[in-house]
N, C-alpha and C positions, 0 to 999 in steps of 0.2 A: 439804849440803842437796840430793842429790840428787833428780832427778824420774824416774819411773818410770812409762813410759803405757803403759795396754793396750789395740792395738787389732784389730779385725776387723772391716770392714764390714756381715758378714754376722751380723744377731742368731742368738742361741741356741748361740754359738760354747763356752759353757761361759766366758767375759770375767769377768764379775760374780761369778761364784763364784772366780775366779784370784784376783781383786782384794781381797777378802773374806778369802783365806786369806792372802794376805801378808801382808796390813795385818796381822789379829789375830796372826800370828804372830811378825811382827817388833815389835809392843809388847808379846808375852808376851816377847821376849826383851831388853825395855828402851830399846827405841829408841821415841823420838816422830814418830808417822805421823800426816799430815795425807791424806786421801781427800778427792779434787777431785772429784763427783760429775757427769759431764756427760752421762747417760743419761738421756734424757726418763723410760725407765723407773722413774727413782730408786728402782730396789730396793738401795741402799746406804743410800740415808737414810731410806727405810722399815725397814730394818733395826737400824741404828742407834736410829728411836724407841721399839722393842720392848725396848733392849739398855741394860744399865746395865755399861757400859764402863768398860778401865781411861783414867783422865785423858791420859794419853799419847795416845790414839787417839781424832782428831777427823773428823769428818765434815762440808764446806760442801757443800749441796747445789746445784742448779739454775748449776752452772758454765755459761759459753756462751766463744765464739771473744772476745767483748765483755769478759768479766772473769776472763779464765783469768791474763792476767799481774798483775791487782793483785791475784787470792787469793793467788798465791804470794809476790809481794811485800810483801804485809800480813804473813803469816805465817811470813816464811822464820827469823824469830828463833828460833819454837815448833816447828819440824819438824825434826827430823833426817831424815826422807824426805817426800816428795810423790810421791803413788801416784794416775792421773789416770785414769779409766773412762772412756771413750769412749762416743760415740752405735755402737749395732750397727747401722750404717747409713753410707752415703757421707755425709760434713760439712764442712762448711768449717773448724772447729776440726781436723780433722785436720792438713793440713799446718803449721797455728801451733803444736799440739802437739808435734811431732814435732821442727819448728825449740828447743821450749824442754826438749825430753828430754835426759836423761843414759842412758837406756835406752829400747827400744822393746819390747816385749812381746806376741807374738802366737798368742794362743790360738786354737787349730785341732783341731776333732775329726775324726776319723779318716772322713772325708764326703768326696765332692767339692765340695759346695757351701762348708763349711767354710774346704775351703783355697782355691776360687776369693777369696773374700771377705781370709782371709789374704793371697793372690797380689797382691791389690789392695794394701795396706797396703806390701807388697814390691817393688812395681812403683814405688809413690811415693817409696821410698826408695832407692832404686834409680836416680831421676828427679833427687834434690833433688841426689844424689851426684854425678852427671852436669853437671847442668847450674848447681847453685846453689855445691856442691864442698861441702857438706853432709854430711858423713860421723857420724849417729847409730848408735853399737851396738845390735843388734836381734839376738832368738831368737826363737823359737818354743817354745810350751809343747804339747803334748799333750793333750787333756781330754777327760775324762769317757771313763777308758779302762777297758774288763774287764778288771779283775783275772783276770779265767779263759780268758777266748778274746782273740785275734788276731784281727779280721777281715782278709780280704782287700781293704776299702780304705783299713783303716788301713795296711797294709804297702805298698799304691802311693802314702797320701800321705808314706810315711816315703824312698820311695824316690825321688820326687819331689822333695824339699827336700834330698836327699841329693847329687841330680844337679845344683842350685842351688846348692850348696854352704853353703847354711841355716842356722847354730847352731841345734841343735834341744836344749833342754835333757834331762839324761840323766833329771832324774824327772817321769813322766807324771802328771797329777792325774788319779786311778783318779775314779769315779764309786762314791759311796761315801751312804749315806745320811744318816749325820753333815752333811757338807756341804748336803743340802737342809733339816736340821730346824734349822740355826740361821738361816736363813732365815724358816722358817717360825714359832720361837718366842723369836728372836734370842738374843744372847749368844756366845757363843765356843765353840771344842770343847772348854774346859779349863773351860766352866760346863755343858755337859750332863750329864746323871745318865749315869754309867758301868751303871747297871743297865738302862737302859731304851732306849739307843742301841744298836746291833747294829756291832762290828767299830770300836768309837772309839779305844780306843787302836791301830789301823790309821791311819786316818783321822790321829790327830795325826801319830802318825809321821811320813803322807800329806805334810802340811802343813810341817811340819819341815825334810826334806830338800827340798820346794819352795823354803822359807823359807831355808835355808843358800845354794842353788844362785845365788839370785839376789844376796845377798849377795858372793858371791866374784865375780860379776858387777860389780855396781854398790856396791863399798866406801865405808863411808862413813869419809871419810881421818880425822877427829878420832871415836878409836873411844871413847874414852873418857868419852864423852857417855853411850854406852849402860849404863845400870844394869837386870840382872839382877833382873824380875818380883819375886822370893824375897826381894830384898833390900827392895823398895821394902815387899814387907806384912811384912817381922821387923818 
């Protein structure tokens, strides 16, 4: 049962859509995800109301620092993972978060401001290491990256986390339009029309080797819980 939080102080980090794609990706591949919603924004659980979901994949909205350890303990029977969305903002939920993670998760677009907000999340952790002897695994993700150009401040914040010595996961979540239309009309990338989406089997791919990376990261030891999407509708 592990937990898996995403966080960056700084809203608009590309967070919610990371979050979005693991979740639906590791219940299309059989595992039961529980999503801790602690974004005032609740764009998880407004997405969610749009979305007629596979059973595996639950959504509690309106988390706080207050009831983030009884969701998980109410529900640690029904999850094979706990996948926790942060405020994009400095919160006091952060460091309790971070004390109940099996993974730290920090989405960073290729910005300065981006990674300051990252920096922040790395500085805490960094902190708890120090002084509390606190040692959470933590990466970084990449988001909302052109598929076609490089910028040149994605390449300083790569070079940046590089001289940090940073896990920076090897696949970037491309910025892709799939990911904003299941927001906007909910559902999964494995329920949008392949005719009317631009570039989705990209997109799942996208999602996929996201969905693996984190996996060999954060394994869930009793694998055999997970039952294969295919199997559950024969």
């Amino acid at each position: 049962m592990p937990v898996i939080t995403f966080a960056n102080t700084k809203g608009g980090a590309g967070k919610t859509t990371a979050v979005l794609l693991l979740a639906t990706e590791l219940a299309e591949q059989g595992y039961r995800v529980t999503i801790l919603d602690a974004d005032p924004q609740q764009w998880i659980a407004r997405w969610h109301g749009l979305s007629s979901v596979d059973e595996r994949l639950k959504v509690i909205p309106y988390v706080t620092a207050d009831t983030v350890n009884r969701q998980i303990s109410q529900n640690k029977s029904r999850a094979d993972y706990f996948i926790l969305d942060l405020p994009g903002s400095q919160s006091p939920l952060l460091p309790k978060a971070i004390g109940l993670s099996d993974h730290v998760l920090i989405p960073i677009q290729g910005c300065a401001m981006d990674a300051l907000g990252g920096a922040n999340v790395l500085e805490l952790l960094r902190y708890l290491e120090e002084k509390a002897n606190l040692q959470v695994p933590h990466s970084v993700v990449l988001t909302r990256v052109n598929s076609m150009v490089t910028t040149r401040a994605l390449l300083a914040v790569k070079m940046l986390l590089a001289q940090r010595n940073v896990d920076v996961l090897n696949t970037p979540i491309i910025e892709r339009s799939a990911f904003r239309d299941i927001f906007d009309i909910g559902g999964t990338l494995y329920t949008l029309d392949e005719g009317r989406v631009s570039n989705l089997d990209k997109a799942r791919q996208n999602a996929r080797c996201f969905a693996l990376e984190m996996l060999r990261r954060v394994p869930l030891h009793d694998r055999s819980k997970a039952v294969p999407r295919s199997r559950l509708i024969a």
